[in-house]
Biotite code that builds the C-alpha atoms (Angstrom):
import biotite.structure as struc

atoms = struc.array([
    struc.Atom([19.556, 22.559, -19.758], chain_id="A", res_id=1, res_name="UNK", atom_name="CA", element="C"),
    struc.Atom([16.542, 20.601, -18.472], chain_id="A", res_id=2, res_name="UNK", atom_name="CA", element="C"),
    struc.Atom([15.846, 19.883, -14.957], chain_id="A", res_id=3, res_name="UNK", atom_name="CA", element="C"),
    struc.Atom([15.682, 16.981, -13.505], chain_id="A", res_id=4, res_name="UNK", atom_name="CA", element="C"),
    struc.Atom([12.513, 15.417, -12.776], chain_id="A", res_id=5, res_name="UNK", atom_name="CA", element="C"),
    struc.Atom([10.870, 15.695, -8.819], chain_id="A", res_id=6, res_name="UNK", atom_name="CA", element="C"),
    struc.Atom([11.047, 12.406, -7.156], chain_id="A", res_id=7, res_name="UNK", atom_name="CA", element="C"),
    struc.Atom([8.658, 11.435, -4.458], chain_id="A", res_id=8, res_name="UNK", atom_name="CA", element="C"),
    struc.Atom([8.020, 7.876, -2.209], chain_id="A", res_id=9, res_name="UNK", atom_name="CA", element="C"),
    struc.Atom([5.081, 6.297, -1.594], chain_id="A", res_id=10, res_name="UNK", atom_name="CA", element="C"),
    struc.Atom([4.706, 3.812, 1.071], chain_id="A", res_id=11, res_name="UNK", atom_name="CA", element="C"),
    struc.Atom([2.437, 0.420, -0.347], chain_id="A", res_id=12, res_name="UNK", atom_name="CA", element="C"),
    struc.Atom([0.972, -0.647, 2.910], chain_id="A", res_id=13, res_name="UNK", atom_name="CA", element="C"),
    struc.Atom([-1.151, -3.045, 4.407], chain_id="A", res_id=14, res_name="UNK", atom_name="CA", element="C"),
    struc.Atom([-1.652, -6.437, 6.340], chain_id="A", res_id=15, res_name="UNK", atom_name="CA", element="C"),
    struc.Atom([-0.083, -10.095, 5.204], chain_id="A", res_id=16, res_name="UNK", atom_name="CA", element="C"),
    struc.Atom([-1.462, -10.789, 1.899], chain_id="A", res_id=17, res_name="UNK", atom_name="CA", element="C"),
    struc.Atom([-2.968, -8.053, 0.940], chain_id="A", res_id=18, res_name="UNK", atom_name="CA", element="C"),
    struc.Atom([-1.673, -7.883, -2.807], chain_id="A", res_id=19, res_name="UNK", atom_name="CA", element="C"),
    struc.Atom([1.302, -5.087, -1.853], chain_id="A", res_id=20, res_name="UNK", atom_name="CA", element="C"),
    struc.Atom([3.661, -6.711, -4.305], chain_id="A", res_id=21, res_name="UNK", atom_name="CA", element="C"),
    struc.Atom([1.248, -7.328, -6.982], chain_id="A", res_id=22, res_name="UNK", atom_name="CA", element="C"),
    struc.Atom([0.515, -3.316, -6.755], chain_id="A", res_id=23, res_name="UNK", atom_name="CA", element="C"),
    struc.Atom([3.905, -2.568, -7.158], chain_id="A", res_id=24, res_name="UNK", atom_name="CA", element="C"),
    struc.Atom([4.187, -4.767, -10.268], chain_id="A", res_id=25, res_name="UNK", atom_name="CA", element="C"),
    struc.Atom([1.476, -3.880, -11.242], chain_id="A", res_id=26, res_name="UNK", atom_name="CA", element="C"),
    struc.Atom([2.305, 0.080, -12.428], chain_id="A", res_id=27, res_name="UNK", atom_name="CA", element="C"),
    struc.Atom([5.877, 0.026, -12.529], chain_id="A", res_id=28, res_name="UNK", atom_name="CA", element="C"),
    struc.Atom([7.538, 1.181, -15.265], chain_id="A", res_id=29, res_name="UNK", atom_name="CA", element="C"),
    struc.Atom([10.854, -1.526, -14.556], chain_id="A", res_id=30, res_name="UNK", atom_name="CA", element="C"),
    struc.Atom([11.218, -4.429, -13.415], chain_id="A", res_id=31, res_name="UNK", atom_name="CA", element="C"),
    struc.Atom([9.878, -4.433, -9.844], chain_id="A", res_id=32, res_name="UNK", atom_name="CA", element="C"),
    struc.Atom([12.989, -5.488, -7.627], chain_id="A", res_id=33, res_name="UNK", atom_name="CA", element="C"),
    struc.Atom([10.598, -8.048, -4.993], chain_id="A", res_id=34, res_name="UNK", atom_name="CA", element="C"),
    struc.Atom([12.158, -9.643, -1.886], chain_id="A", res_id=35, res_name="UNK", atom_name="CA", element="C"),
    struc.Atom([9.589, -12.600, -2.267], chain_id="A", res_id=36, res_name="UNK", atom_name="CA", element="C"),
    struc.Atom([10.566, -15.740, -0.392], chain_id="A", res_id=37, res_name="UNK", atom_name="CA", element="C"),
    struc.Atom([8.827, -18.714, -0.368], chain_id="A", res_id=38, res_name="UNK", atom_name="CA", element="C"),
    struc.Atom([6.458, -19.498, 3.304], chain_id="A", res_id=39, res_name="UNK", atom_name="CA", element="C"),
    struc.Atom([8.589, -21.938, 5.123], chain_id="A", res_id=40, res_name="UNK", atom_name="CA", element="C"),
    struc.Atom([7.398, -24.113, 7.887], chain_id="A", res_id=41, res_name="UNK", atom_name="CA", element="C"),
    struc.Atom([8.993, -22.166, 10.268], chain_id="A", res_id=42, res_name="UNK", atom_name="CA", element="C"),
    struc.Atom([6.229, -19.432, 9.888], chain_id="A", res_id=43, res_name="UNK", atom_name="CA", element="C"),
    struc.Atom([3.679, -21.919, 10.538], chain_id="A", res_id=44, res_name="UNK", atom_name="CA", element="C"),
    struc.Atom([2.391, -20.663, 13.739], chain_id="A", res_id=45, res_name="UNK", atom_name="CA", element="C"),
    struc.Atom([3.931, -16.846, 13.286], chain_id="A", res_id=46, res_name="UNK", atom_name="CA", element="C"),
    struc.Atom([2.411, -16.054, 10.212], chain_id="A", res_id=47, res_name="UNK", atom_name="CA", element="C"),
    struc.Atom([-1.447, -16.374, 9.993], chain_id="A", res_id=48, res_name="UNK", atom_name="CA", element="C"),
    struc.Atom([-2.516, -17.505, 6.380], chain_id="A", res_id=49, res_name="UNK", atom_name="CA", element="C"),
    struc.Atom([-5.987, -18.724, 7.567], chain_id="A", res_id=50, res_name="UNK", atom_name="CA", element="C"),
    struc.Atom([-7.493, -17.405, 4.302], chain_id="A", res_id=51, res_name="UNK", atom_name="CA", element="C"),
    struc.Atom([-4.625, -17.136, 2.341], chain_id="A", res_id=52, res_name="UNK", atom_name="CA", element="C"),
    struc.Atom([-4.187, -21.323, 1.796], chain_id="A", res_id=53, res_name="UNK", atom_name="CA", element="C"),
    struc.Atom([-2.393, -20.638, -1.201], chain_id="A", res_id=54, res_name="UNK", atom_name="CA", element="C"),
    struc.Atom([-0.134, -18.322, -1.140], chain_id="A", res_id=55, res_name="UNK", atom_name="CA", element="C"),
    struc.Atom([3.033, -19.563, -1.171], chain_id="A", res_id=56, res_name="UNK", atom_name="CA", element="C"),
    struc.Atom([5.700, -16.437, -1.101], chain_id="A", res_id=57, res_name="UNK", atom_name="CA", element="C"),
    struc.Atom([6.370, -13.178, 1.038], chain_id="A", res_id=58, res_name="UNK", atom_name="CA", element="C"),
    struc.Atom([7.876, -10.428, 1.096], chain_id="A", res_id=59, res_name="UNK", atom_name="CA", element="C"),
    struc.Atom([10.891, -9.852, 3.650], chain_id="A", res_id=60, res_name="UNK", atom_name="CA", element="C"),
    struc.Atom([11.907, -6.795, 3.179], chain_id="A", res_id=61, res_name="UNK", atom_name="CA", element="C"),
    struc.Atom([10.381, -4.666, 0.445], chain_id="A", res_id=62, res_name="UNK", atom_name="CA", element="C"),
    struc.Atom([9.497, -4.345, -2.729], chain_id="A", res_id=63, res_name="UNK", atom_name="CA", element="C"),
    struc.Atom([10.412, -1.359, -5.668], chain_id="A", res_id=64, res_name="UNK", atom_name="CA", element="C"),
    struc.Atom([9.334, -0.245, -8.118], chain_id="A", res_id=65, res_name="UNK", atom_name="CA", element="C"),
    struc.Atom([9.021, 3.045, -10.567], chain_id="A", res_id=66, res_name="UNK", atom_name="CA", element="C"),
    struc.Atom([6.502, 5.028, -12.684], chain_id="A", res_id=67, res_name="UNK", atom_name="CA", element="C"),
    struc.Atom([7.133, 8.426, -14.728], chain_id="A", res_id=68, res_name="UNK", atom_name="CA", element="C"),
    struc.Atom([4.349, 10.172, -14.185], chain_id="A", res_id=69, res_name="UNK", atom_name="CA", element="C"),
    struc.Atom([5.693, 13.003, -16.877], chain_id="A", res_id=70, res_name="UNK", atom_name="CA", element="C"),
    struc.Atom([8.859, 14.874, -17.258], chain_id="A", res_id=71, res_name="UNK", atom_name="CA", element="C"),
    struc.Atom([8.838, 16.736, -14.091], chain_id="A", res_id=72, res_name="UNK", atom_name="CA", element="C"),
    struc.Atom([7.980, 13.543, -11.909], chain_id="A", res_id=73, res_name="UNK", atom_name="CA", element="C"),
    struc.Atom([9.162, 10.145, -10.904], chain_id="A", res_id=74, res_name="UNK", atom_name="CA", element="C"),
    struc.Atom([7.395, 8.172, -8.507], chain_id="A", res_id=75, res_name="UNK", atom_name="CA", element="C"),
    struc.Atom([9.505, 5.528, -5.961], chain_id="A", res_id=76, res_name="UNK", atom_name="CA", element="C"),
    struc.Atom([7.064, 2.979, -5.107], chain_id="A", res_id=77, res_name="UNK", atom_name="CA", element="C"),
    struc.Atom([8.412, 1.015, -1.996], chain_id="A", res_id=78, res_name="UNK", atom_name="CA", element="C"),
    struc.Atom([6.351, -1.840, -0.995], chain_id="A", res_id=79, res_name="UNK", atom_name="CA", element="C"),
    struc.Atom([6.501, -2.742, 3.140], chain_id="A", res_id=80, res_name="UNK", atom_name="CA", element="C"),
    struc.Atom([6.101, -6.154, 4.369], chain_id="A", res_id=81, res_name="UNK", atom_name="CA", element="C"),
    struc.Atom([3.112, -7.418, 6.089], chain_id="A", res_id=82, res_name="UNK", atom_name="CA", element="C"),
    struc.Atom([3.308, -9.773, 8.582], chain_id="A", res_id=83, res_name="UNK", atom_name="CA", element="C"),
    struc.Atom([4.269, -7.977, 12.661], chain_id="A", res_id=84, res_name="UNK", atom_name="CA", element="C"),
    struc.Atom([7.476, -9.495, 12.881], chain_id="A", res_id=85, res_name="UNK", atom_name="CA", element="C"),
    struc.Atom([8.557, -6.762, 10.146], chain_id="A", res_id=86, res_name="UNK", atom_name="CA", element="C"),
    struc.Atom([7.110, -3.867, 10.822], chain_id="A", res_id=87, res_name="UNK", atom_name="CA", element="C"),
    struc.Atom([9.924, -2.835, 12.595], chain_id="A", res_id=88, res_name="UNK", atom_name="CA", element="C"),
    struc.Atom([10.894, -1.988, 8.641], chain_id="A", res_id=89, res_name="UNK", atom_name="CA", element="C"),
    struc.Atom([8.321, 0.406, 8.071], chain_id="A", res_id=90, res_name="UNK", atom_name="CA", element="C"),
    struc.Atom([9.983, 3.768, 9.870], chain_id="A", res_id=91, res_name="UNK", atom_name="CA", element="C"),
    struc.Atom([13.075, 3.422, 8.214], chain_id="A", res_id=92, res_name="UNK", atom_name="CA", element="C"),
    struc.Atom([10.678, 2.950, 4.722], chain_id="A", res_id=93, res_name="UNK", atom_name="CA", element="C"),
    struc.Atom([8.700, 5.692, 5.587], chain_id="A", res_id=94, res_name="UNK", atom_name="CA", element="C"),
    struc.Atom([11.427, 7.980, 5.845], chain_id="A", res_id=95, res_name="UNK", atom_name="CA", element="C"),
    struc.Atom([10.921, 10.749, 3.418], chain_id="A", res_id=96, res_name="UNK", atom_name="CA", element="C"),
    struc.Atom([7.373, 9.702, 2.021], chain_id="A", res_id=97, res_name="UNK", atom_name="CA", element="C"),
    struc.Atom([4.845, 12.092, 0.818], chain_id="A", res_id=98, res_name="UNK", atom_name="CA", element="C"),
    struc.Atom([2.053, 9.349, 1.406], chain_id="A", res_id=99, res_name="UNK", atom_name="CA", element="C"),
    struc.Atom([1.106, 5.886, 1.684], chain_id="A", res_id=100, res_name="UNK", atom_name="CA", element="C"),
    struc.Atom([-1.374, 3.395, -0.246], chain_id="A", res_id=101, res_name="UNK", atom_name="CA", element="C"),
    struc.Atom([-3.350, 1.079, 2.452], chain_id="A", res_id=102, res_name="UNK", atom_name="CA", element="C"),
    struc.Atom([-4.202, -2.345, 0.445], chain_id="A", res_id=103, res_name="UNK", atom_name="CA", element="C"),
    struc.Atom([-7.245, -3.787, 1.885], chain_id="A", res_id=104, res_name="UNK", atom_name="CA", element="C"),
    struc.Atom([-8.545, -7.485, 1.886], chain_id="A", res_id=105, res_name="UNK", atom_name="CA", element="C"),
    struc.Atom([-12.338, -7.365, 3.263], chain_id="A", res_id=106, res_name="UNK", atom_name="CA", element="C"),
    struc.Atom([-11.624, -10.954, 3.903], chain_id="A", res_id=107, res_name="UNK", atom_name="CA", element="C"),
    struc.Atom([-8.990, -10.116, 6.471], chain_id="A", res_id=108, res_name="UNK", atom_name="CA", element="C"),
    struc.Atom([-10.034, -6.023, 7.748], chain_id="A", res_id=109, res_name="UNK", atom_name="CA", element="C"),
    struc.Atom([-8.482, -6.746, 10.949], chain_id="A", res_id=110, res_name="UNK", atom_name="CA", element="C"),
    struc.Atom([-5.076, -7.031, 8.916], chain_id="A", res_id=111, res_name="UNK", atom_name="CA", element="C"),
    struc.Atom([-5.339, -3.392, 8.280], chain_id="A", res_id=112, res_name="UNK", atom_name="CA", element="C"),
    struc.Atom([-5.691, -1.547, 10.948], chain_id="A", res_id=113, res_name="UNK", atom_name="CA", element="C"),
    struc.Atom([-1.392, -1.529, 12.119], chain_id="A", res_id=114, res_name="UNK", atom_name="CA", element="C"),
    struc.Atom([-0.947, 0.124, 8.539], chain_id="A", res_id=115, res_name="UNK", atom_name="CA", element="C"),
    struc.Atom([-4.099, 2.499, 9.477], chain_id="A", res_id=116, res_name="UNK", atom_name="CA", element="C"),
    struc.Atom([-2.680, 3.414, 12.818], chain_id="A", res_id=117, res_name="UNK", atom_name="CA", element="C"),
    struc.Atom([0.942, 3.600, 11.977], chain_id="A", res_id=118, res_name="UNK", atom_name="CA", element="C"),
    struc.Atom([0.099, 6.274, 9.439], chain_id="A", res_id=119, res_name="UNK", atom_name="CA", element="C"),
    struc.Atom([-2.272, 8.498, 11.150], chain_id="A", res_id=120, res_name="UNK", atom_name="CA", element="C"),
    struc.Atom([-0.092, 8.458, 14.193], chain_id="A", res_id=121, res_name="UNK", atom_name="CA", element="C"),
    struc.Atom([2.839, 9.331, 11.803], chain_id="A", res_id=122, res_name="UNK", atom_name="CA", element="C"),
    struc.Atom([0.316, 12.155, 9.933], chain_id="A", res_id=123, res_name="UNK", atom_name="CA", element="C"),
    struc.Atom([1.689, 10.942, 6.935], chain_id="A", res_id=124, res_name="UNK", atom_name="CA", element="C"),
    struc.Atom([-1.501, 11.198, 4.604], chain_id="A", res_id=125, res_name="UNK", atom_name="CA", element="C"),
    struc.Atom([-2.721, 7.808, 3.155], chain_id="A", res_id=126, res_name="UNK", atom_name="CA", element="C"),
    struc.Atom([-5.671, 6.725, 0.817], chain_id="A", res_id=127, res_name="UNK", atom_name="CA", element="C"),
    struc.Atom([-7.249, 3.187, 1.115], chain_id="A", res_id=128, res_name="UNK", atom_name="CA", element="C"),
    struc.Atom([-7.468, 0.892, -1.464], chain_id="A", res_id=129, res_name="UNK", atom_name="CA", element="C"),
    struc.Atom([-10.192, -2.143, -1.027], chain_id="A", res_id=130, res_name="UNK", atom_name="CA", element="C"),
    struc.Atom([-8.561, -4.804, -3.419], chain_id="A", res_id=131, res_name="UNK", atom_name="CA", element="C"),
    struc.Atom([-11.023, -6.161, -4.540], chain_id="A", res_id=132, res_name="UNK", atom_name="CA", element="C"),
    struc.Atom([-10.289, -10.831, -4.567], chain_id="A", res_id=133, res_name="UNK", atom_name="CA", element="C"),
    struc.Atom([-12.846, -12.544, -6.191], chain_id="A", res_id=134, res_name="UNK", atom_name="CA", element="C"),
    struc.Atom([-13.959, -14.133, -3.126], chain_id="A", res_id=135, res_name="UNK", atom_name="CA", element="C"),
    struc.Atom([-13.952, -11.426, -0.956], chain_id="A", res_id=136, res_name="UNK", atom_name="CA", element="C"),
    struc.Atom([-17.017, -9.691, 0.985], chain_id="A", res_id=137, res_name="UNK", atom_name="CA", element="C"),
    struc.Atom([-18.461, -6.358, -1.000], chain_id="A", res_id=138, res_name="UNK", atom_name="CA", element="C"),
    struc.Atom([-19.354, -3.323, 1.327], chain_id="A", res_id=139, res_name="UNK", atom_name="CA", element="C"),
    struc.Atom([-20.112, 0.604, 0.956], chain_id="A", res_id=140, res_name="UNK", atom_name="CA", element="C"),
    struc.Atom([-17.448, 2.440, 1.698], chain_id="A", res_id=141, res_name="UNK", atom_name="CA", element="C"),
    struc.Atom([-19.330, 4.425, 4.405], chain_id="A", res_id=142, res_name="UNK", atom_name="CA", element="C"),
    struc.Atom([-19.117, 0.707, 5.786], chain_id="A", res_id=143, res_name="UNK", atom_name="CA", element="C"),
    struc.Atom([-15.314, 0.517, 5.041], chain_id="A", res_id=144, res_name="UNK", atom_name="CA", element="C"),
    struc.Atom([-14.792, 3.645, 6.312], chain_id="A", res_id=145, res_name="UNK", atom_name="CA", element="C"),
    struc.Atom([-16.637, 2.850, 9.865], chain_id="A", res_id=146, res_name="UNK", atom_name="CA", element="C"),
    struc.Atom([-14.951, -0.238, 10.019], chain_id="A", res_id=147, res_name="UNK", atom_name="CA", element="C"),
    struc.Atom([-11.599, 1.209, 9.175], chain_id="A", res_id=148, res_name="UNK", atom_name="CA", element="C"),
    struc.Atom([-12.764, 4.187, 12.151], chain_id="A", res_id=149, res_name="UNK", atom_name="CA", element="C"),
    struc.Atom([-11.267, 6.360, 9.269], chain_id="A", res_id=150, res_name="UNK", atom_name="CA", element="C"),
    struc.Atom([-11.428, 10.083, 9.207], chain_id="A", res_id=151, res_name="UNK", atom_name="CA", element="C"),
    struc.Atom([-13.854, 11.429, 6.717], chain_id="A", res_id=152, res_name="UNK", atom_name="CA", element="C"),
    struc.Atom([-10.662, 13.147, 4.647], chain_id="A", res_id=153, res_name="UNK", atom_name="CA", element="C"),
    struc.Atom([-9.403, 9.584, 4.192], chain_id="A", res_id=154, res_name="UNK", atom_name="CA", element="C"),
    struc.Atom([-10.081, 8.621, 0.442], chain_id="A", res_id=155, res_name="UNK", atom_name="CA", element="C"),
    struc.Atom([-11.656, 5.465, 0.015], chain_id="A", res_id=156, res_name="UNK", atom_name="CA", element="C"),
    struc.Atom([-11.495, 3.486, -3.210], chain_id="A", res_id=157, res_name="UNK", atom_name="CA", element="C"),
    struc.Atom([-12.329, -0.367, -4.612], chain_id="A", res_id=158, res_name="UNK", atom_name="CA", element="C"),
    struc.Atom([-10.327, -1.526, -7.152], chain_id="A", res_id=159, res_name="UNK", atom_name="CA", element="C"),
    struc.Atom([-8.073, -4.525, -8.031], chain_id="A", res_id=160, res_name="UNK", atom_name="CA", element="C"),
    struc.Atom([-4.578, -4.569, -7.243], chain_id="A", res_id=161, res_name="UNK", atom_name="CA", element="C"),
    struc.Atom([-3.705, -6.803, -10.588], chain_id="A", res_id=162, res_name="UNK", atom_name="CA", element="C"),
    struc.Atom([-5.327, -3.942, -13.002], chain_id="A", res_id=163, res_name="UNK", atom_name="CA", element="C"),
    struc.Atom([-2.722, -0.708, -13.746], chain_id="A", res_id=164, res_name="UNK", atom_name="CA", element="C"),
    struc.Atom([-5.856, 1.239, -14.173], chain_id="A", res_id=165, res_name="UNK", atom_name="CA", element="C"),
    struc.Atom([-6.889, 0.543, -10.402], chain_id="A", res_id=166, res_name="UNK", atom_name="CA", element="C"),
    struc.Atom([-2.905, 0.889, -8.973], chain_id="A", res_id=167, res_name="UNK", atom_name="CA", element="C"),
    struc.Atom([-2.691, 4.516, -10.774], chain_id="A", res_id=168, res_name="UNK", atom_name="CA", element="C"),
    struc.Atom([-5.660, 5.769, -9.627], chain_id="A", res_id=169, res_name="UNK", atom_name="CA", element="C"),
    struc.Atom([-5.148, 5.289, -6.461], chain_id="A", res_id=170, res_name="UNK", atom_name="CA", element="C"),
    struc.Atom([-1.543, 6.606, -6.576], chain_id="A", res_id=171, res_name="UNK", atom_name="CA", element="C"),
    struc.Atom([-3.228, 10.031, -8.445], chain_id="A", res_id=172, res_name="UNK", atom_name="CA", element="C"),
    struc.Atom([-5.714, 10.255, -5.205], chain_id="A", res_id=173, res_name="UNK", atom_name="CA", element="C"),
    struc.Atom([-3.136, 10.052, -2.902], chain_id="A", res_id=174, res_name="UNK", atom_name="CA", element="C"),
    struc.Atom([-0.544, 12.532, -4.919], chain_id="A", res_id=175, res_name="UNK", atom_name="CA", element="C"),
    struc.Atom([-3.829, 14.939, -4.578], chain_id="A", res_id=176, res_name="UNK", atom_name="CA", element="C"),
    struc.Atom([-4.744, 13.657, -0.839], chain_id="A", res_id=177, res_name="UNK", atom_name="CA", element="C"),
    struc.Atom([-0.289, 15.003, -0.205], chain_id="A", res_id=178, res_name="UNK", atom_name="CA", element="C"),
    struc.Atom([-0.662, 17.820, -1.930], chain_id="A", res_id=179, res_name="UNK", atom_name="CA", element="C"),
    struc.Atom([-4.234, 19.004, -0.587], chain_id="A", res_id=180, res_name="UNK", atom_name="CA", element="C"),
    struc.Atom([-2.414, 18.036, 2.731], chain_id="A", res_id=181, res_name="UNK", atom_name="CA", element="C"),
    struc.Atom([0.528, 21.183, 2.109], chain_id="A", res_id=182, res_name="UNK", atom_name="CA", element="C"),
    struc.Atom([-1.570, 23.739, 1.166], chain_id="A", res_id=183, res_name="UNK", atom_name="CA", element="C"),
    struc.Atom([-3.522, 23.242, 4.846], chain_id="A", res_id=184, res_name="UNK", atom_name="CA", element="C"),
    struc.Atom([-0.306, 23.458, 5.915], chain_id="A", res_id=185, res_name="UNK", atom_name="CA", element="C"),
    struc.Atom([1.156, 25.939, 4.031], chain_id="A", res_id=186, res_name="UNK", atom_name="CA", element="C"),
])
């Protein structure tokens, strides 16, 4: 009889508008299951969207989603919401995670650093991802990295949130990041 597959969570991270949900939807296998809600005026002076003049939705509690990496593992992809008022959210949805992607918009760095701290105070290992919008400023990633005040085992990669190709890859560096992060450990 064969044996069920390994299952691990990963933790999509990362400031207001940072394209978490559009990761998610991005690799997974299913339908993602999205708690999008449309900006009301009520968030008008709690959320800050200066840069982000047309988005219209956000998430308000999470987002799933699922990939099959091959018949010994499944992959849980649970997307966190990223304005303040919820990151009260993000210990109960870090609960049992083997890692975290950190979205980043260049456009908006100072977005990033709550997910950045939450995670290294947590040890919970982590790999950046620069999403790369259209409009957004280009840098090295030594830059990134200074900017970020990242340690120098913190992968950093540029890529675009929309493209499967850029999701996976950063999902395989941080499966490797977790993994390289147990045999210290071990």
């Amino acid at each position: 009889m064969p044996h069920p597959p390994n299952t691990a969570k990963i933790l999509v991270a990362g400031g207001f508008g940072v394209g978490k949900t559009t990761l998610v939807a991005s690799v997974s296998e299913i339908p993602p299951l999205s708690t999008e809600e449309l900006l009301t005026v009520a968030s008008v002076d709690v959320d800050d969207t200066a840069g982000l003049e047309h988005k219209r939705t956000t998430t308000v509690a999470l987002d799933f989603g699922r990939i099959t990496i091959d018949a010994q593992l499944v992959l849980y992809l649970f997307g966190t919401p990223g304005q303040d008022r919820f990151w009260f959210m993000w210990n109960e949805l870090a609960a049992g995670a083997i890692g975290a992607v950190i979205l980043v918009d260049t456009r908006r760095m100072q977005t990033s650093f709550a997910a950045v701290d939450f995670f290294e105070s947590r040890r919970i290992p982590f790999v950046v991802l620069v999403n790369r919008f259209d409009d957004a400023p280009r840098y090295h990633d030594h830059e990134l990295r200074d900017a970020l005040d990242l340690d120098d085992h913190v992968p950093v990669l540029q890529g675009d949130a929309r493209e499967r190709y850029s999701s996976k890859l950063a999902l395989v560096e941080l499966i490797e990041t977790a993994l390289h992060r147990i045999d210290e450990t071990a």
